[in-house]
Each structure stands twice: as structure tokens, then as C-alpha cells.
C-alpha positions as CSV (number, residue, x, y, z in Angstrom):
1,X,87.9,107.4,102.7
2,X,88.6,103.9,104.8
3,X,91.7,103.0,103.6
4,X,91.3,99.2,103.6
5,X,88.6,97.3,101.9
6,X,87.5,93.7,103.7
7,X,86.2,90.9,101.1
8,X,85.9,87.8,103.6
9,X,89.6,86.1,103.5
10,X,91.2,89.2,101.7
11,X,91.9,93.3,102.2
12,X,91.9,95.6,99.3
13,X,94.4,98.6,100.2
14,X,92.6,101.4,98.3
15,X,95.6,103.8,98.9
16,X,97.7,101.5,96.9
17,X,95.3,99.2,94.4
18,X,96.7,96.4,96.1
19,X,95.3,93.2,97.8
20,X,96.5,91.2,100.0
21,X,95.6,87.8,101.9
22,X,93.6,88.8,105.6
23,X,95.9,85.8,107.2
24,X,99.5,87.2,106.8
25,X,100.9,84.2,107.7
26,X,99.0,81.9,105.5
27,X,102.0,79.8,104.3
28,X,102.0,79.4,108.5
29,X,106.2,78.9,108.6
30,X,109.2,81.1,107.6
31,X,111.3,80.1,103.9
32,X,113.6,80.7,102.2
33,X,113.7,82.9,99.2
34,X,113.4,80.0,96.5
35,X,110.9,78.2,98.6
36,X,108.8,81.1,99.2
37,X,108.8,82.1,95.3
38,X,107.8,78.2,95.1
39,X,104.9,78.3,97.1
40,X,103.2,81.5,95.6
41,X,103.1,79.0,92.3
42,X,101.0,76.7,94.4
43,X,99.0,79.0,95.3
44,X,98.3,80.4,91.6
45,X,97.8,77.0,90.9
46,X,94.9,76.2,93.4
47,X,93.7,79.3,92.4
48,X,93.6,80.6,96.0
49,X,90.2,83.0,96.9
50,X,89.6,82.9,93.0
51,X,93.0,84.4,91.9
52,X,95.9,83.3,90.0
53,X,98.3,86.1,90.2
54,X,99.7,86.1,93.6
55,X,102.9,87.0,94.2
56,X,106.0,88.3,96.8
57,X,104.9,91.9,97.7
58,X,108.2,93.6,95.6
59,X,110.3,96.4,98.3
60,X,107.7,99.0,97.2
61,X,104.9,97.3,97.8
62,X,105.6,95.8,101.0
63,X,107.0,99.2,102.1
64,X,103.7,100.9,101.4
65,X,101.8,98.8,104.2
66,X,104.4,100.4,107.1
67,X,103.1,102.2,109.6
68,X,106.2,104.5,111.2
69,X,104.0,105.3,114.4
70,X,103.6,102.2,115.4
71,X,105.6,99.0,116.9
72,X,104.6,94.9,116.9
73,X,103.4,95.0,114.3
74,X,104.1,98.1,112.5
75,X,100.8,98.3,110.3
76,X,98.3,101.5,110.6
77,X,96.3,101.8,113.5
78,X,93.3,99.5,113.3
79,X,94.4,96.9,110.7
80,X,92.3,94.5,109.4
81,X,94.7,91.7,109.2
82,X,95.5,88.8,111.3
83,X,98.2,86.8,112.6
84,X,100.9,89.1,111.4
85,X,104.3,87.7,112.7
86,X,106.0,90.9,113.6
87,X,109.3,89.8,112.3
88,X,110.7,89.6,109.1
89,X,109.2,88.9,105.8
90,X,110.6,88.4,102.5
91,X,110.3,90.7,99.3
92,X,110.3,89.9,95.8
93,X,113.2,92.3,95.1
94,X,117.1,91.1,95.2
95,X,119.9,93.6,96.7
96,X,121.1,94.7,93.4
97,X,124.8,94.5,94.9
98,X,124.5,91.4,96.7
99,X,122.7,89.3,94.3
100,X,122.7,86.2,96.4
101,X,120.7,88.7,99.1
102,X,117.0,89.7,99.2
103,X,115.1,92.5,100.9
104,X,112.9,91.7,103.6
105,X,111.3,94.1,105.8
106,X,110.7,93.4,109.6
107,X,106.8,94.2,110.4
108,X,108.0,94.7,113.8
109,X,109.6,97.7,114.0
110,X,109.6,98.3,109.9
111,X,114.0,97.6,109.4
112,X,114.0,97.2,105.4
113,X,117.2,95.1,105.2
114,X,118.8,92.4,103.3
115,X,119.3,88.6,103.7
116,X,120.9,85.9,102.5
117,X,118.1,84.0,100.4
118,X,118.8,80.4,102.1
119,X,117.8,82.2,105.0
120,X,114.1,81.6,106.4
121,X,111.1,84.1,106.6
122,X,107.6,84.9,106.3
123,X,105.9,85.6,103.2
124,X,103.0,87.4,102.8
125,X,100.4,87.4,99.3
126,X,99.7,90.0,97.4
127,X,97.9,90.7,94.0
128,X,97.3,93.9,92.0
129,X,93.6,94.5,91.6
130,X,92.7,94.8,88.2
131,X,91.8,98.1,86.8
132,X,92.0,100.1,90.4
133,X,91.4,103.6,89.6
134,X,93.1,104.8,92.9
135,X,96.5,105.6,93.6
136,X,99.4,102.8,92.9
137,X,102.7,102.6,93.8
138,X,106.3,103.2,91.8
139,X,108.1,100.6,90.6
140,X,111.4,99.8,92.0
141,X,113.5,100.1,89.0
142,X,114.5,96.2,89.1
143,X,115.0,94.4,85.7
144,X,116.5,91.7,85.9
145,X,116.2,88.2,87.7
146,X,118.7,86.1,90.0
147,X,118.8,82.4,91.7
148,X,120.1,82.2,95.2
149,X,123.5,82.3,94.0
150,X,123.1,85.5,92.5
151,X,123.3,84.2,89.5
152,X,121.6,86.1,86.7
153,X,118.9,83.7,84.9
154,X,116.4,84.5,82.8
155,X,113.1,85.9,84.4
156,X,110.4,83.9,82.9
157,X,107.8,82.5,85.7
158,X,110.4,83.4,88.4
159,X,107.9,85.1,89.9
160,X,110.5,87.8,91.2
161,X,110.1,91.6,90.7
162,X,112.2,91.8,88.0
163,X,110.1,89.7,85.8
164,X,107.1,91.1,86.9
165,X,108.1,94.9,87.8
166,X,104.8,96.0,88.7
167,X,104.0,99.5,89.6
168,X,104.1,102.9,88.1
169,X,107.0,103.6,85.5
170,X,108.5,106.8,86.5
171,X,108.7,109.4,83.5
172,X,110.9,109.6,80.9
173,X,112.2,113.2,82.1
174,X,111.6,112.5,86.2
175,X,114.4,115.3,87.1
176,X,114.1,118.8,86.5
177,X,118.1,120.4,87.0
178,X,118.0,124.0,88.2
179,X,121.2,124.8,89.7
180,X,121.4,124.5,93.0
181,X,118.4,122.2,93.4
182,X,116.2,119.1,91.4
183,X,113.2,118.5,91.2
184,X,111.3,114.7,91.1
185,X,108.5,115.6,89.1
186,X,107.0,111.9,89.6
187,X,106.9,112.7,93.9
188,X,106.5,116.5,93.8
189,X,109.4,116.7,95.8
190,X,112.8,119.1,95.5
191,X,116.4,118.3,96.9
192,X,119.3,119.8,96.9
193,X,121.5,119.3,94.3
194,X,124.4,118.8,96.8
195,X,123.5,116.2,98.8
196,X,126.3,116.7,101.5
197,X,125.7,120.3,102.5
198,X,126.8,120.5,105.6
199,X,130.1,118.5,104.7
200,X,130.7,116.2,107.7
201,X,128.2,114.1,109.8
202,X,125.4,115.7,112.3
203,X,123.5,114.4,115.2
204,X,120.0,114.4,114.7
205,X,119.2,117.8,116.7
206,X,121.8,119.5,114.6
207,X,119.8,118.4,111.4
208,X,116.8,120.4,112.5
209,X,118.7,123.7,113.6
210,X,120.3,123.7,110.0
211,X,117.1,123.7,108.4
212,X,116.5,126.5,110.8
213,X,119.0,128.7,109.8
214,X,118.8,127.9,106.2
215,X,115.3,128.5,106.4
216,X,116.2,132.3,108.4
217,X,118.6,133.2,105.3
218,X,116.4,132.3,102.5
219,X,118.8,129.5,101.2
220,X,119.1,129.2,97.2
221,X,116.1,131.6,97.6
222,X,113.3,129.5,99.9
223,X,112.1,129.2,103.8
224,X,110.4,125.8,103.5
225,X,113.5,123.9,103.9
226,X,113.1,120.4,105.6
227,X,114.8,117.2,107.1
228,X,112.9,114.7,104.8
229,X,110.7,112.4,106.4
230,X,112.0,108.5,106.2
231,X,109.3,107.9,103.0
232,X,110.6,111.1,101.2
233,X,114.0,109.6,101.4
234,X,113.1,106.0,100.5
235,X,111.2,107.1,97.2
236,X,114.6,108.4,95.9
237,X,116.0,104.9,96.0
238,X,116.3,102.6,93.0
239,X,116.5,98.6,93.4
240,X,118.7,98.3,90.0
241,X,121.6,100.2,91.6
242,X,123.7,100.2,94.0
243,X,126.7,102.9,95.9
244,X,124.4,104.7,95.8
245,X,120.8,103.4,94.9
246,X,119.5,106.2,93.2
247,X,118.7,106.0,89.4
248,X,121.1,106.0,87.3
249,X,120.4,109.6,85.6
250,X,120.2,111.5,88.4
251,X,122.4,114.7,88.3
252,X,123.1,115.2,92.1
253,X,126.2,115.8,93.9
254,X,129.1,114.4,96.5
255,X,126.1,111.7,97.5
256,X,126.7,110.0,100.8
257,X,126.6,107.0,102.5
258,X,123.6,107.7,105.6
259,X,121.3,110.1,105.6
260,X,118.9,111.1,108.7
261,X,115.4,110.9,108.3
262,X,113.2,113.4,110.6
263,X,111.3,110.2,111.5
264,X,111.6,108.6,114.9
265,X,111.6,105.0,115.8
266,X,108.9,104.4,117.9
267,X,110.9,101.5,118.8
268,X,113.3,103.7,120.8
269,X,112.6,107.1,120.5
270,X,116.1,107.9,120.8
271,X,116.9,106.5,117.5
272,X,115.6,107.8,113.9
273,X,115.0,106.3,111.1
274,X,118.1,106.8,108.2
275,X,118.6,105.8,104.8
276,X,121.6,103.7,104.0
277,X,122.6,105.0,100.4
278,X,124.6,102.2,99.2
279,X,122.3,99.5,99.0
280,X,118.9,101.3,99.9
281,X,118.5,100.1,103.3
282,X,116.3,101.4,106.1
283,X,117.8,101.5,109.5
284,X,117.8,103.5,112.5
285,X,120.6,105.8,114.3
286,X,121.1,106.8,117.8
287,X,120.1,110.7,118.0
288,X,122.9,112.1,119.7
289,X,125.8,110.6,117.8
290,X,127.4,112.6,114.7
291,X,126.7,109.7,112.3
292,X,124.9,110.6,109.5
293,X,124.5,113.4,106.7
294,X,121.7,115.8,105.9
295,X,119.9,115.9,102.5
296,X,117.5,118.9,102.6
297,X,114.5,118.6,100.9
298,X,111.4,121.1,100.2
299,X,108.4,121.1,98.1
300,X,104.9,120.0,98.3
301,X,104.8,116.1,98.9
302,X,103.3,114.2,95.9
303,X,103.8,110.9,96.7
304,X,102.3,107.8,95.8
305,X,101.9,106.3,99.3
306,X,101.4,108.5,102.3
């Protein structure tokens, strides 16, 4: 199936249900946070291509348009969009930490990181298509709504993810505890209950002969052991929380800061992409250096976004 749909000035992702402007730069300059959230009103208001309901793509969302094999910009192969500014664009989702900081992601080389919201980027629209029968993203877990202070306010036509918290709701019983591992029934994927099992920091290559010799000694009873894959990683996050950013009734153990992913930058393909627990950001480490941790992961992926 062709992944993206084109209806003259907009895309419908049928991977996700989402749609999204064809011109993503069609606010044509960077803004800041409140003045981005202002403008998507305007839009509503002029009813842009027939719709009402734009908004800031939320982390998620924005997330699910990355393409990790590929640089400026970092969008699948053979895109249908134009004038992508391959730098960074705002989300809809506040650094639950930092309050007075928003995510953004950089459609560049794909960073997910966090701003100050006075700052100045690009903004992107997107809508959720009505009754799409096809696949649809998580939500990020954010409830609740913050100025540019990071104060909290109430949510009502902010416009901001936690007011409109759009996606899939995960289930009510999302872990399954056995006891060495869990399993995320909403991704299909299982981790290790201890999330530091190799108890000090690894270079890259070391992550993969772990998994190797786990793998050769049938560790807590399986051979299909895996470095998880930068997506696999991010799903795990949780835009509510913070140190770490994983929801807040999760059962797993001595969590660390930096995990490696067994994705590399095509940026610099001696760097990987890692997950910074504490905050949920996406970043990238240098391959040789002992800097980051290993969470093994195994199953069958089931995730919402490939």
C-alpha cells in the first residue's frame, strides 16, 4: 500500500490517519511556541483547505513522519511534501520537567530535543482524519497544559497536547510482570525487567556481542534477544514524566540515564541514535565510547508506526 495519500495542497499519511499540509513551511518563518499555537487559530479560523482542526503535530505525531535512513530532510524516501526546512520544528508537547521547554524535533537529521518556548521554529499542520480505519498513533501520556513560563493554566483552546491528547489511549493493564521480563501488550514488545544488565556503560559494539552471548546461553530462557531499535525505545517513553519518562506504573528496575539504540545516524555513521531517559530525548552517541547502557529487548514488534 502507498503510504501517503495526495489531495492537491494536502497528504494523508495512511500509516498513521494523519494529514498534514503539502507546504511544510506554510507559516513561511520560524516562532515561538505561543506564536506558533497562535497561528494554528488563524488558520482554524479561515478554515484553511476546508478544515478547522489544525493543530501542532504533538512528539508522537511528529515522530511518526521520521525517516532514520535518511538526512536533509529526514522524511521517507520519495516524500510528497515540499519546502521542508530541514531544521527544527516545534511540537505541541511541553518537557514535562522543564515546563517553560517544548519538544521540537529537527527534520534534518531527526534530534527530538527540547527548547526554550521564546525560542523560534518552524511549525508544521496537522489534522486527524476523521474516522481513518488504518493504523493511529499512541498518545503521549500529557495531561496537562503550560504558558511559556511553565506555568500550569487551564487547557481550554490552548491548542497544546495536553488539551487535546490525541491518539490511542494505551490499556488499562499495558504491562504484563513475569519475573525477569515485561511485557507492553499495547507494542508487542518484551524488556527486561532490569533495565541495567550489564551494570556499567558499553560502546556500541559491545551492545551487540552481549546480545550475542545472551542469545548463545538462552538468557531467562530465549535466543531472540536484541539491542532495540531507536523507535522500540522511544515508544516506552511517557511525556507526563520525567527521571525517567516512562509511565508512571511501570514495574522495571535500576532504570538509567542513556540507553543505545541499534540505530545508526546516517548523519555520521559513527554515532547511534540513544534515548535520554530523564526527559525522553532523542540524541546520538559516538560508537566507540563507553557511554551508554543496554536495555535488551525481544518479541515480535507491534508497533503503531513502523
Amino acid at each position: 500500500m502507498k503510504r501517503f495519500q495526495i489531495e492537491n495542497e494536502i497528504v494523508i499519511d495512511r500509516q498513521t490517519g494523519l494529514m498534514w499540509t503539502k507546504n511544510a513551511s506554510l507559516l513561511d518563518f520560524p516562532l515561538s511556541w505561543g506564536e506558533a499555537l497562535y497561528n494554528i487559530k488563524k488558520l482554524n479560523k479561515s478554515a484553511l483547505y476546508g478544515y478547522q482542526d489544525w493543530k501542532i503535530p504533538n512528539r508522537k505525531e511528529l515522530f511518526s513522519l521520521i525517516s532514520h535512513n535518511t538526512i536533509n530532510p529526514s522524511l521517507p524516501i520519495n516524500n510528497p511534501f515540499s519546502n521542508v526546512f530541514t531544521g527544527y520544528y516545534w511540537t505541541s508537547s511541553t518537557c514535562a520537567r522543564l515546563p517553560d521547554q517544548a519538544w521540537y524535533i529537527h527534520l534534518g537529521g531527526a534530534r527530538v530535543f527540547k527548547g526554550m518556548k521564546y525560542n523560534s521554529y518552524m511549525v508544521w499542520p496537522v489534522r486527524t482524519v476523521k474516522d481513518h480505519n488504518r493504523s493511529k498513533l499512541f498518545h503521549t501520556g500529557q495531561k496537562i497544559c503550560f504558558d511559556e513560563s511553565g506555568v500550569v493554566i487551564d487547557c481550554h483552546d490552548t491548542g497544546q497536547d495536553g488539551e487535546i491528547q490525541a491518539g490511542v489511549k494505551y490499556t488499562k493493564d499495558r504491562f504484563t510482570e513475569n519475573k525477569q521480563t515485561i511485557c507492553d501488550n499495547d507494542t508487542g514488545l518484551i524488556w527486561l525487567r532490569s533495565a541495567n544488565v550489564h551494570k556499567k556503560t558499553m560502546d556500541w559494539n559491545s551492545t551487540f556481542e552481549l546480545i550475542s552471548e545472551m542469545n548463545s546461553e538462552m538468557a531467562h530462557g530465549y535466543s531472540d534477544w536484541r539491542v532495540p531499535n531507536i523507535i522500540e525505545l522511544e515508544s516506552l517513553t511517557d511525556m507526563s514524566q520525567h527521571s525517567p519518562a516512562l509511565p508512571n506504573d511501570n514495574s522495571f528496575n535500576d532504570v538509567q540515564a542513556f540507553y543505545w539504540s541499534s540505530t545508526t545516524s546516517m548523519y555520521d555513521t559513527n554515532y547511534a541514535w540513544v534515548l535520554y531517559m530523564i526527559d525522553g530525548a532523542v540524541g546520538v552517541g559516538y560508537k566507540p565510547l563507553s557511554e551508554f547502557y543496554l536495555w535488551p529487548v525481544r518479541g515480535k514488534e507491534r508497533m503503531m508506526i513502523l
